[in-house]
DODO-464500 format. One record per residue (C-alpha): x, y, z; residue number from 0. Coordinates in steps of 0.2 Angstrom, whole numbers, plus 2048, in hexadecimal, padded with zeros to 3 digits. Each point is the difference from the previous one (the first is absolute). Example, Ala and Ser with C-alpha at 12.3 -4.5 7.8 and 13.67 -1.06 7.14 Angstrom:
REM residues 2
xx; yy; zz; i
83E; 7EA; 827; 0
806; 811; 7FD; 1
END
This chain:
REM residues 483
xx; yy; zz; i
D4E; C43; 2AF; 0
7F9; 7F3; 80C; 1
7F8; 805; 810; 2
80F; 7FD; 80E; 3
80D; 80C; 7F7; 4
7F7; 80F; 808; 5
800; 7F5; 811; 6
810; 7FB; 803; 7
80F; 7FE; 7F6; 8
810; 7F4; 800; 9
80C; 810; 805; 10
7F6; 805; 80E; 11
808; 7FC; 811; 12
7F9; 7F5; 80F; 13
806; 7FC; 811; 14
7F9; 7F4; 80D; 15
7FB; 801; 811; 16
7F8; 7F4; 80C; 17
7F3; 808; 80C; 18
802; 7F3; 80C; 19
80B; 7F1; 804; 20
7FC; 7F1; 7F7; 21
803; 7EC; 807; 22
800; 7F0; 7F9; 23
7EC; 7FF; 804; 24
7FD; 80D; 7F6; 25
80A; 7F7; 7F3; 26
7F5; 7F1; 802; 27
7EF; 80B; 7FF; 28
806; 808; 7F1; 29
804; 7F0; 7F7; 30
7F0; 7F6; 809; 31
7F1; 80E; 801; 32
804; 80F; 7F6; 33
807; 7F6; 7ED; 34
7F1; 7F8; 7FE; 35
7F8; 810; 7FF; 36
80C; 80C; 7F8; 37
807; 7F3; 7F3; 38
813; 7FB; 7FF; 39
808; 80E; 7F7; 40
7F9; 80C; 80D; 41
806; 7F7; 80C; 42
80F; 7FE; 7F9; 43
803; 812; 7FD; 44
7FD; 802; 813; 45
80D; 7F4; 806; 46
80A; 809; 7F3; 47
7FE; 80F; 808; 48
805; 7F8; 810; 49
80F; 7F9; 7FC; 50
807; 811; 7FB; 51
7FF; 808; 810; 52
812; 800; 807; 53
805; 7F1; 80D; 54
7FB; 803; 811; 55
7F9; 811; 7F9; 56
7EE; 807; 7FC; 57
805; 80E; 7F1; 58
807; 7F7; 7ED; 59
80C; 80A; 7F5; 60
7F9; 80C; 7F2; 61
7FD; 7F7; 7F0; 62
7F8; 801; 7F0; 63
7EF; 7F7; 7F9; 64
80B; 7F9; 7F3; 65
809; 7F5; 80C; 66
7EF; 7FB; 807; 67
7FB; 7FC; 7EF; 68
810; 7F4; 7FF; 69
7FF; 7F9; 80F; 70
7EF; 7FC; 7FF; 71
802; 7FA; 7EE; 72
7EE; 80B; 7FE; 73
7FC; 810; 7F6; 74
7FC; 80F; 80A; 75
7EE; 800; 7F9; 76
7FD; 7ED; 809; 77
80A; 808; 810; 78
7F4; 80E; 801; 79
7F2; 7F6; 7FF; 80
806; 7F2; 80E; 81
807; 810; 80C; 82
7EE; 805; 7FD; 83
7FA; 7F0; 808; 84
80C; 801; 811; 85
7F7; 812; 802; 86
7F0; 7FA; 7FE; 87
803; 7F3; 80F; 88
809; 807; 808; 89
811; 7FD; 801; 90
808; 80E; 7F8; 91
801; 812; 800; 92
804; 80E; 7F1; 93
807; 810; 802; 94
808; 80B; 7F2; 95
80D; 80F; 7FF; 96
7FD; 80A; 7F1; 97
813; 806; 7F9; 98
806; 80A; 7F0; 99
802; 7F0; 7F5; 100
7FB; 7F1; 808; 101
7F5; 7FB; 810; 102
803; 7F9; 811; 103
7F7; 7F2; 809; 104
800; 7F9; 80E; 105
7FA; 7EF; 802; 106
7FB; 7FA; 813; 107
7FD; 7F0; 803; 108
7F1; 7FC; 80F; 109
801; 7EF; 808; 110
7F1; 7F5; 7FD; 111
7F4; 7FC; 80C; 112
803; 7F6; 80E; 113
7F8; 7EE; 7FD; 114
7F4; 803; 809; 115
7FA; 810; 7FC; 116
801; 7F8; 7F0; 117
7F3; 7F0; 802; 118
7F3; 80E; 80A; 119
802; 80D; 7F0; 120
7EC; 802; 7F8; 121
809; 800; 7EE; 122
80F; 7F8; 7FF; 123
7FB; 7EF; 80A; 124
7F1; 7FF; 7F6; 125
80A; 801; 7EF; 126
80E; 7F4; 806; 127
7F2; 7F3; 803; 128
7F7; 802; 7EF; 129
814; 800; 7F9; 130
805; 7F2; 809; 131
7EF; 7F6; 805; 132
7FC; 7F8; 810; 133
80C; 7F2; 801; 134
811; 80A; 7FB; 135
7F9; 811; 80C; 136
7FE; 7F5; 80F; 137
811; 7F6; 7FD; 138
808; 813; 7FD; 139
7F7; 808; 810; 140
809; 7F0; 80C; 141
810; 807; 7FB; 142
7FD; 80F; 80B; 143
7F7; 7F8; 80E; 144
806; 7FB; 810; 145
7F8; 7F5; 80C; 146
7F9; 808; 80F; 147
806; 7FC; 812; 148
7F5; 7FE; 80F; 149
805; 80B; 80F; 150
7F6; 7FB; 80A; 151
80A; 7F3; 808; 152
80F; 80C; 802; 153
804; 80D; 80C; 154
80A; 80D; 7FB; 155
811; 805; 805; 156
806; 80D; 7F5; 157
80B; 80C; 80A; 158
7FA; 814; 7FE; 159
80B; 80D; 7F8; 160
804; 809; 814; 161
803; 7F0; 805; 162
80D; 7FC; 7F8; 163
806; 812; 7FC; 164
804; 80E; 80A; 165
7FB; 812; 7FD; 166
80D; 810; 7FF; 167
801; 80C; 80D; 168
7F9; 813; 7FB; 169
811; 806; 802; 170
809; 7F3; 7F3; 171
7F3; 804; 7F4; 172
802; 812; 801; 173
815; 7FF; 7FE; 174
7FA; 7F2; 7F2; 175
7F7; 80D; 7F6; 176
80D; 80D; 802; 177
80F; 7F4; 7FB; 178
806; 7FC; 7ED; 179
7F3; 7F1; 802; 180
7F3; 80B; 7FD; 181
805; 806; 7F0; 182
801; 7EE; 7FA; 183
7ED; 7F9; 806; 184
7FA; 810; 7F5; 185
7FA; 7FC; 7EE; 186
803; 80C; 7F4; 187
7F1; 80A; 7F8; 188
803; 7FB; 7EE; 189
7FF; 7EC; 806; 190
7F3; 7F3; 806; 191
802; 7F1; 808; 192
7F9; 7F0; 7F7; 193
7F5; 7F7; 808; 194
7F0; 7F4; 7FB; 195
7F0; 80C; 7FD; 196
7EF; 7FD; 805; 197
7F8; 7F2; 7F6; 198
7FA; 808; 7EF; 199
7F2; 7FB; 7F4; 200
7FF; 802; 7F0; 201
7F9; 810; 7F7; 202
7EF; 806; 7F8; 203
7FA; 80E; 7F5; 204
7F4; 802; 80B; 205
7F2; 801; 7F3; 206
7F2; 7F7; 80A; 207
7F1; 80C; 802; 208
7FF; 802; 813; 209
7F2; 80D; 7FC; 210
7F6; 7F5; 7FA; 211
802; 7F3; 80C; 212
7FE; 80E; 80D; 213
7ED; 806; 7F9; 214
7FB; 7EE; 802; 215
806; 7FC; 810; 216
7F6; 80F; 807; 217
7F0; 7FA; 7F8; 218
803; 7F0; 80E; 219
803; 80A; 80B; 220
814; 7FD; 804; 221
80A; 80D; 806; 222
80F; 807; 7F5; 223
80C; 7FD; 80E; 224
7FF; 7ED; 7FE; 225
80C; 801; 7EF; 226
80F; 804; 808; 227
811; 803; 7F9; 228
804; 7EC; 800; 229
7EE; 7FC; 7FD; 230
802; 80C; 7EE; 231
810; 7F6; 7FC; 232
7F9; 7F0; 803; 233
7F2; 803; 7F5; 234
80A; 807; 7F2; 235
809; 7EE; 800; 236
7F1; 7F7; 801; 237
7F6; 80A; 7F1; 238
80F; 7FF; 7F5; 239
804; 7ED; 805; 240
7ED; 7FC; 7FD; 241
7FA; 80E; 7F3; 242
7F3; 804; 80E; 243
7F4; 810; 7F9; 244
801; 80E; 80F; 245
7EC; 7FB; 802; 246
804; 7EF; 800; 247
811; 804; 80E; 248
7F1; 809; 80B; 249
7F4; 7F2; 802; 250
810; 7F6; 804; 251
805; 80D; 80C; 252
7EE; 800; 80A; 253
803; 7ED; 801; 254
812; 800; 808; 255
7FB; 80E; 80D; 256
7FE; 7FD; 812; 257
7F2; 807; 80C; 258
80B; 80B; 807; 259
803; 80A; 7F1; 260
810; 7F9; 7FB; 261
806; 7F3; 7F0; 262
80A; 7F2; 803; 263
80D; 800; 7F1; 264
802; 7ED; 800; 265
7EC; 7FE; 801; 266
802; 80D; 7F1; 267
80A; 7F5; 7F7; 268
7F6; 7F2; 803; 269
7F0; 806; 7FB; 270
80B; 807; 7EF; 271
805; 7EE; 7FC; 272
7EF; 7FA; 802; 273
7F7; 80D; 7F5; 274
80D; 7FB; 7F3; 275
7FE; 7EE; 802; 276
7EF; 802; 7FD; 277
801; 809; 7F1; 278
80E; 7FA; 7F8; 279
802; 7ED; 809; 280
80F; 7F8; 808; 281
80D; 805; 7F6; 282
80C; 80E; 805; 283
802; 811; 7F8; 284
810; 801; 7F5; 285
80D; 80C; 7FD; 286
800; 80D; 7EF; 287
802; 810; 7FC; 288
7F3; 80D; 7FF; 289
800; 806; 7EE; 290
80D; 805; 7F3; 291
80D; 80D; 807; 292
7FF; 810; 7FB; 293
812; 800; 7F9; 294
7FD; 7F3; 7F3; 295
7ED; 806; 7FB; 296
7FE; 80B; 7F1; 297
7EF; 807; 802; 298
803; 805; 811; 299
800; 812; 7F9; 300
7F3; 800; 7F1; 301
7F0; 7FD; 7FD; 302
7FD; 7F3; 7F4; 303
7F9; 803; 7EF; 304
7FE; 7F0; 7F7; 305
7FB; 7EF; 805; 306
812; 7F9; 801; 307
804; 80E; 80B; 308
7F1; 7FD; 80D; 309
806; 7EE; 7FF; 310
810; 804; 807; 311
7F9; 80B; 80D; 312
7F6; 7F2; 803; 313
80D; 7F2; 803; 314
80D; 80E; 807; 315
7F1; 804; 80F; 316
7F9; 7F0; 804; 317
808; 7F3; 80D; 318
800; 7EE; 7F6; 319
7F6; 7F9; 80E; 320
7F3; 80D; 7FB; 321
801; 7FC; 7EE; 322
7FD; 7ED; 805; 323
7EF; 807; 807; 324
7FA; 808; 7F4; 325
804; 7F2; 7F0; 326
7F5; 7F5; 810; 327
7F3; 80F; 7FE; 328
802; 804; 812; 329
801; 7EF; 805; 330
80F; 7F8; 810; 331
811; 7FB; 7F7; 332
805; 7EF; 7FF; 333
80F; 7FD; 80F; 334
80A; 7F8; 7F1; 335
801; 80F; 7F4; 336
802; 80C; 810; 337
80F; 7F5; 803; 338
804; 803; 7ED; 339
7FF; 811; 803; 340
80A; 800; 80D; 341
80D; 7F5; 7F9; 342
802; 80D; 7F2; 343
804; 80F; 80A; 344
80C; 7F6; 80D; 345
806; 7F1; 7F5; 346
800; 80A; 7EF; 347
804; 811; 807; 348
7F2; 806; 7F3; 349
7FA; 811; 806; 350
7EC; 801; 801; 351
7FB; 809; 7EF; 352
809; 7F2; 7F7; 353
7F8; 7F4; 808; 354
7F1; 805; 7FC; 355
804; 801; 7EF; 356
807; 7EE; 803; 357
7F0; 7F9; 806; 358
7F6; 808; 7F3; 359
807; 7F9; 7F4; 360
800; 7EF; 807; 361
7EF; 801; 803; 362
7FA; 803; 7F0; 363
80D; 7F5; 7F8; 364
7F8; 7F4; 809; 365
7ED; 7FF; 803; 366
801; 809; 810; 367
80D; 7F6; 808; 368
811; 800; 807; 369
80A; 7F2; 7FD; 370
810; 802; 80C; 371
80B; 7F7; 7F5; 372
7FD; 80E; 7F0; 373
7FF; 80E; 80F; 374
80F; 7FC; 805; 375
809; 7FC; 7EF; 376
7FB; 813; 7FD; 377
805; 808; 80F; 378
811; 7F8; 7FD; 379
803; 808; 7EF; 380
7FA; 810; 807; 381
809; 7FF; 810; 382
810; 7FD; 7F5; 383
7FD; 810; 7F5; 384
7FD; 808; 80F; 385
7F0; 809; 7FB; 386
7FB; 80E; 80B; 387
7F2; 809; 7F8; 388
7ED; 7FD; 7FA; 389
805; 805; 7EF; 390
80E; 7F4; 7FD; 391
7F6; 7F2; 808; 392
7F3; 803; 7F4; 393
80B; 802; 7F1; 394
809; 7EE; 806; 395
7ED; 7F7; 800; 396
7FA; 808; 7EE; 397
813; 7F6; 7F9; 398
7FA; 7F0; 80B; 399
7EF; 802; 7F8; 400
804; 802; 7ED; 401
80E; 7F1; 804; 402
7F3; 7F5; 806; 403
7F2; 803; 7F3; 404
811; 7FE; 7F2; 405
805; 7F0; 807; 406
7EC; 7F7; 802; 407
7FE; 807; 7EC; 408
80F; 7F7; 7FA; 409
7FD; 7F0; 808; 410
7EF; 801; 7FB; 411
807; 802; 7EF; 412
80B; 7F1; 804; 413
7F4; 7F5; 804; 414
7F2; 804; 7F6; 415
803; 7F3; 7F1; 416
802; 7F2; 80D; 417
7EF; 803; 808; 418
7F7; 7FD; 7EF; 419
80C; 7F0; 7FD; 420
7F8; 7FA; 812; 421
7F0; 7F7; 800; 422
7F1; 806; 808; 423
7FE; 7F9; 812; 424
7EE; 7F4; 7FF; 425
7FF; 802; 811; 426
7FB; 811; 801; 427
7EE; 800; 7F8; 428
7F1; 7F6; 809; 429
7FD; 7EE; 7FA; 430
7F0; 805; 7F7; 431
809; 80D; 7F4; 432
80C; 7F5; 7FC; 433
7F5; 7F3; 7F8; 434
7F5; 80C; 7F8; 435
80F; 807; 7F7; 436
806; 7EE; 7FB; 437
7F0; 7FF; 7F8; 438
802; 810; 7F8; 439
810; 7FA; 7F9; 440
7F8; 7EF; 7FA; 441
7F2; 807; 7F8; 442
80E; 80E; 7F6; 443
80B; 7F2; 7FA; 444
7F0; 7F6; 7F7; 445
7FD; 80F; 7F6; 446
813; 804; 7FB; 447
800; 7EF; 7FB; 448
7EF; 802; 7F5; 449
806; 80D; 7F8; 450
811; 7F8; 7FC; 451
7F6; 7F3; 7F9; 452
7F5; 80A; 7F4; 453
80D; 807; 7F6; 454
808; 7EF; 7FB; 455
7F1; 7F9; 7FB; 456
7FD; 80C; 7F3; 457
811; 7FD; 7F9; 458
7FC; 7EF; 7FE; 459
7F1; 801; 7F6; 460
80A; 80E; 7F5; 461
80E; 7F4; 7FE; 462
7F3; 7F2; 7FA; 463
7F6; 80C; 7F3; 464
810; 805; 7F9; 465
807; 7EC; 800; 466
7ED; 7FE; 7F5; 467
802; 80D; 7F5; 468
814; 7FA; 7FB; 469
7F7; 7EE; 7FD; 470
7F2; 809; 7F7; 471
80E; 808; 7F4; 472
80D; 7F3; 7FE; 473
7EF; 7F6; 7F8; 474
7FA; 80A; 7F3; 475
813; 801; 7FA; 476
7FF; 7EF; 7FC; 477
7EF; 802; 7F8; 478
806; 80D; 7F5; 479
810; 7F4; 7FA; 480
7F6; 7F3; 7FC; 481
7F4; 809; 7F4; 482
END
């Protein structure tokens, strides 16, 4: 039975709710910003979502995953994986009912980030630029900029709110409030109003060891009060963004402080983005998933036993970028195969223990390379049989394997007799060989011929004994007639 059965099913029920309104700009962001990101069947289940909500309303009418499935054209394995993906950044929220037979949820959309919210974001700018490149992420980024007006030159007439309007006195407020009009400014308890949050940002684990970071600060002397609560979340973004060590986040963190015991966030960020451009050059981190979720891996709850089985734990527990590192024994990843990697998860929708297994193979298919065009040829077919776990991935690569060495041995067979029909190229031995092994031949040829010559001679002189001794007889015939 595969893994989503005991996730979510095709009876249970859903119903959808918008946390906030949503605008055309939103609309615009989500098509713009967030699809390059999230890929177009997540962002198409979002906009899916929308238009169910009731017109002019924020609630949709209860339905069943089955209609999603149909209207989305998707199974509900694919759904679940790309309703995975709005979570993750942030634009949607889960809840579920438990019933008798079937379970309830509740699906609420959150808007996106404003635009610019957006463009100042640690993580997501940074992975729309490596998606987009420089050109395309500058062009997209004017879409949402206005130009700024000097006011300088202006004086400012705008009329005040008491200027304009005048106040109540004590005693029509107090009749107010105890009139019917009262009843109708109250909101009921079991209702909110809807109205645009605070700006969000996206969420984090939080498994960043601040300990760490903490005992290492203290040894240079910099106070704990320094990492305050939007100092932590900045450096969460930034080490997951960068992959920067807690030890590493410290020295980064001395560098971005000020004298007066205080860090700068932007000077963090700057700092962060050197450190990495120093390690790692120019090139922009990109966007993947961690490891292999835990609902698809199969040792997640065994130890293994044999090799196969620590293989799988292996490629199920390693991040492909991480595998690309250690097949370089340790050494920095190409920017073209981090792309390929990258291209897998979001072009391909390959989850990362099949990748691994993907790149594995390739590699030793081919001398330690990665030819794009056969990376992608594979992830293709793969893609198509929508393979989900290490296992299946690995039993797909043995099938390509064996087909391969089947298909080089039959045309070997094949061409075999024509290569011995083919002459020897003369070009491929040095000029010195050649002659000597003309000689060679020369000097082979006299003898052959010697020895074809020896034989015929002694069937000459045989053929002239025996002609003798026939005249030698046919003579003393005649003698004897005679006497």
């Amino acid at each position: 039975m595969s893994w989503h059965w005991k996730e979510l099913l095709p009876v249970d029920r859903l119903t959808i709710r918008s946390a906030d309104y949503l605008t055309d700009v939103d609309r615009q962001v989500l098509a713009l910003l967030y699809q390059p990101l999230t890929g177009a069947f997540a962002y198409s289940l979002y906009m899916t979502l929308w238009s169910q909500l009731e017109q002019d309303q924020y609630w949709g009418k209860e339905q069943t995953h089955r209609q999603l499935m149909l209207m989305m054209g998707g199974d509900l394995q694919t759904i679940f994986e790309e309703r995975k993906k709005l979570e993750a950044i942030g634009l949607l929220k889960t809840f579920k009912k438990k019933e008798e037979e079937t379970s309830v949820y509740l699906y609420e959309l959150q808007p996106p980030m404003s635009p610019q919210q957006f463009f100042e974001n640690d993580v997501l700018s940074v992975y729309l630029f490596n998606r987009l490149g420089k050109n395309q992420y500058r062009q997209l980024r004017e879409r949402f900029v206005a130009e700024k007006v000097s006011r300088e030159d202006y004086v400012e007439l705008t009329y005040s709110f008491d200027e304009v309007y005048t106040s109540l006195h004590h005693s029509e407020i107090v009749s107010n409030l105890q009139s019917e009009t009262s009843e109708g400014l109250r909101l009921e308890e079991d209702k909110e109003l809807l109205s645009r949050k605070k700006e969000r940002d996206l969420a984090f684990t939080g498994d960043f060891d601040f300990e760490l970071l903490k005992h290492d600060l203290s040894s240079f002397v910099i106070p704990e009060h320094v990492l305050t609560l939007p100092v932590k979340d900045a450096i969460i973004r930034l080490a997951f963004v960068y992959r920067i060590e807690p030890l590493e986040m410290s020295r980064i963190v001395q560098q971005a402080a000020l004298h007066d015991d205080k860090v700068d966030i932007s000077e963090l960020r700057k700092k962060a983005q050197e450190w990495y451009k120093l390690e790692h050059g120019s090139e922009p981190p990109s966007l993947s998933l961690r490891t292999h979720p835990p609902e698809h891996q199969t040792m997640a709850l065994k130890e293994p036993t044999s090799e196969e089985e620590k293989t799988i734990r292996f490629y199920e527990t390693t991040p492909p970028l991480t595998l690309l590192e250690i097949r370089s024994n340790g050494s920095m990843v190409a920017p073209a195969d981090v792309k390929i990697i990258e291209g897998l998860i979001l072009d391909f929708q390959l989850l990362p223990g099949v990748v691994n297994v993907l790149l594995d193979y390739v590699l030793w298919q081919h001398d330690m390379k990665l030819p794009k065009a056969f990376v992608d040829k594979i992830a293709g077919h793969w893609s198509r049989k929508k393979v989900k776990t290490v296992t299946a991935a690995m039993g797909l690569a043995l099938e390509e394997k064996l087909k391969k060495e089947k298909v080089v041995q039959l045309a070997g067979e094949k061409k075999q007799p024509q290569r011995k029909a083919k002459n020897p190229r003369k070009d491929t031995l040095p000029k010195w060989l050649i002659e000597e092994k003309k000689k060679q031949e020369i000097e082979k040829h006299s003898i052959d011929r010697r020895e074809e010559q020896v034989p015929s001679q002694g069937q000459s002189d045989a053929k002239q004994r025996f002609e003798v001794m026939m005249e030698e007889r046919k003579r003393r015939k005649e003698q004897k007639g005679e006497m």
